[in-house]
C-alpha positions, 0 to 999 in steps of 0.5 A: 902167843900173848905179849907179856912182862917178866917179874924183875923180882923173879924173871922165870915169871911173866903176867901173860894177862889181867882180866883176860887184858894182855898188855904189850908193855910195863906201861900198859900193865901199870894202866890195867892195874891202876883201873882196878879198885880195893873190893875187886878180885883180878884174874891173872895169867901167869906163866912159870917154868911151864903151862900158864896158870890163872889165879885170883887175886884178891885187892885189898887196901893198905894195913896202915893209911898212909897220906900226902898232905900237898900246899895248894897256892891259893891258902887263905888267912884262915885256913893258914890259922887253922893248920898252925893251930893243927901242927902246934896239936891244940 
């Protein structure tokens, strides 16, 4: 019998596999997950209350783009003059 990881959200749910990838824990649930990109449809095995099911899950990108904007140490004059100008929307 596959390993497989109960959904906190609705524990009479467990992923069984992702592409045919079974996983032994959340961690390598997350690393399956995390390979795939926004375009690809996964195949996932569910079991619930009962026989397992395989559906598929289309991936897709967010409604609203969401960015993180991270200070790097090395900022030169200019680039500090620019982003000043950016924040101060001129």
């Amino acid at each position: 019998m596959p390993s497989t990881v109960t959904d906190a959200r609705c524990p009479t749910r467990e992923f069984v596999d992702i592409n045919g990838v079974q996983y032994q824990d959340f961690g390598a649930l997350l690393r399956t997950v995390r390979a795939l990109h926004v375009g690809d449809t996964a195949s996932v095995q569910i079991r619930r209350n009962g026989p397992d099911a395989r559906v598929l899950v289309p991936l897709v990108g967010y409604r609203r783009l969401r960015v993180r904007f991270v200070d790097v140490p090395n900022v030169s004059p200019t680039q500090l003059a620019r982003r000043g100008t950016w924040l101060s929307g001129r």
